[in-house]
C-alpha positions as CSV (number, residue, x, y, z in Angstrom):
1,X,0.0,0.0,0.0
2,X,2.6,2.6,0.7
3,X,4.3,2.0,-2.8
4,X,1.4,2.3,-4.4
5,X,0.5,5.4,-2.8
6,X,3.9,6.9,-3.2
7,X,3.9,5.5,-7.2
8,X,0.5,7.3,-7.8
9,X,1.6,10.8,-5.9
10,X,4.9,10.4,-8.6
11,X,3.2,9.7,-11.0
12,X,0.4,12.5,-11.1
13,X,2.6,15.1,-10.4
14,X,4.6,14.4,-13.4
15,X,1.7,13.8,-15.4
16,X,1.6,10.1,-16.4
17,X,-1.3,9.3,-15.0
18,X,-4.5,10.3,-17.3
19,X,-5.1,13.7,-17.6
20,X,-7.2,15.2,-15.1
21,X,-10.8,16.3,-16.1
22,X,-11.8,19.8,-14.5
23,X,-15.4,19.1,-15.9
24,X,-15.4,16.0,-14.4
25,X,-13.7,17.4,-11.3
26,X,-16.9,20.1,-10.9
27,X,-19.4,17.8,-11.5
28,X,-18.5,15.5,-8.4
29,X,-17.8,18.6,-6.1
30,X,-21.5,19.8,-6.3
31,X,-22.7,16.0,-6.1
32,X,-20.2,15.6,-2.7
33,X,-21.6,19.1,-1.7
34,X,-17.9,20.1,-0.8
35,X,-19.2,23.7,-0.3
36,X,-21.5,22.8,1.9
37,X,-18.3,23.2,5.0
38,X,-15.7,24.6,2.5
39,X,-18.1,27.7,1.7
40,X,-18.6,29.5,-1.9
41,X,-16.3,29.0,-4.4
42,X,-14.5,26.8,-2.2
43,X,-12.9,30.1,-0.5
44,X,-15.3,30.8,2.6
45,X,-15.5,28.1,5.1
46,X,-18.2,27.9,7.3
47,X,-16.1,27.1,10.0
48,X,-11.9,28.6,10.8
49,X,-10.9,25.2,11.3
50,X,-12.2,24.3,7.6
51,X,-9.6,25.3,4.6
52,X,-10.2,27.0,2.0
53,X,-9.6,25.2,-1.1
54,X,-10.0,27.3,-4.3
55,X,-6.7,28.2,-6.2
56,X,-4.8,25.7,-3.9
57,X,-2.1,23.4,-6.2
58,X,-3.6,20.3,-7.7
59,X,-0.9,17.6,-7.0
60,X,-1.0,19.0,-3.0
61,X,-5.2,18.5,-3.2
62,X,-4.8,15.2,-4.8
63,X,-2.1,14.2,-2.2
64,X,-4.7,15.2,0.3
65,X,-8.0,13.3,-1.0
66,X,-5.6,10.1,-1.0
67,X,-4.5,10.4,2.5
68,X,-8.1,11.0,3.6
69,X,-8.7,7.6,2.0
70,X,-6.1,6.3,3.3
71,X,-7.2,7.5,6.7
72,X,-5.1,6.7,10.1
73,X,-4.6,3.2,9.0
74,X,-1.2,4.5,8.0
75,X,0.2,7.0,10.4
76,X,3.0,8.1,8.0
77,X,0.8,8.8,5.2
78,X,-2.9,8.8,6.3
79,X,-4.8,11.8,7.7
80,X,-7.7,11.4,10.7
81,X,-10.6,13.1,9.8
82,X,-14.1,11.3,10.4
83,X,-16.0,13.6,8.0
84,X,-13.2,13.6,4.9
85,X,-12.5,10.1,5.2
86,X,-16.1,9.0,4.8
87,X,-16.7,11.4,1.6
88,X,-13.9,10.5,-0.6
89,X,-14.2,6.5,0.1
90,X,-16.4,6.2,-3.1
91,X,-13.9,8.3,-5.0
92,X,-11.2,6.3,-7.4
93,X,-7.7,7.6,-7.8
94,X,-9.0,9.5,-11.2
95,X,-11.8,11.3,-9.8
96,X,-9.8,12.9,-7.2
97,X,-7.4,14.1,-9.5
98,X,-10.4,15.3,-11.3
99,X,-11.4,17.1,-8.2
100,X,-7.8,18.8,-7.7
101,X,-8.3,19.7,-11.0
102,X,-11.4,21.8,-10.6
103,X,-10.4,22.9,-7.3
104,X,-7.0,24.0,-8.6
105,X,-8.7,26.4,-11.3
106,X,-10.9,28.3,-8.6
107,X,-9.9,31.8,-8.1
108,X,-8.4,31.8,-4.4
109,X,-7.1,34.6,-2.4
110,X,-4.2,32.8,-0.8
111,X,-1.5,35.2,0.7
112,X,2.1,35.1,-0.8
113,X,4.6,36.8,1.2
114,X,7.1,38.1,-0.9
């Protein structure tokens, strides 16, 4: 499991894997109801302890979704959260790069210190 996690990560983020669908990405978004903690656009969360999403990289989202999946079964690469983990079980290692696609194109108002 933690090869093929690593292999995929590589992989995506030098763009072997199939090309990510933004469309696609969009689509599965409003069916997950990501908004619905993340806020508009991705870019308001409901909560402070919610990120915002829009405009963030798509290889660091898609490294997210998959350690959500992976959840605290593996310490190294998982991340523990109840509510993440249970909405991207149903998602397959092509619809989350989907997602980080269409998450990645969002306008976000990110601050870069210069």
């Amino acid at each position: 499991m933690k090869f093929a996690l690593i292999t995929a990560i590589l992989l995506s983020s030098i763009g072997v894997a199939q090309a990510a669908s933004a469309d696609k990405g969009q689509a599965l978004v409003e069916k997950a109801n990501c908004a619905s903690c993340h806020g508009a656009g991705l870019n308001a969360p409901i909560l402070p302890a919610y990120p915002k999403l829009a405009g963030q990289y798509s290889d660091y989202l898609y490294y997210a979704l998959k350690a959500y999946k992976v959840g605290n079964g593996n310490a190294q690469y998982g991340r523990n959260n109840a509510i993440m983990g249970s909405q991207v079980q149903t998602f397959s290692d092509a619809d989350m790069q989907d997602i980080a696609a269409y998450i990645a194109k969002l306008p976000g108002n990110f601050v870069i210190k210069k």
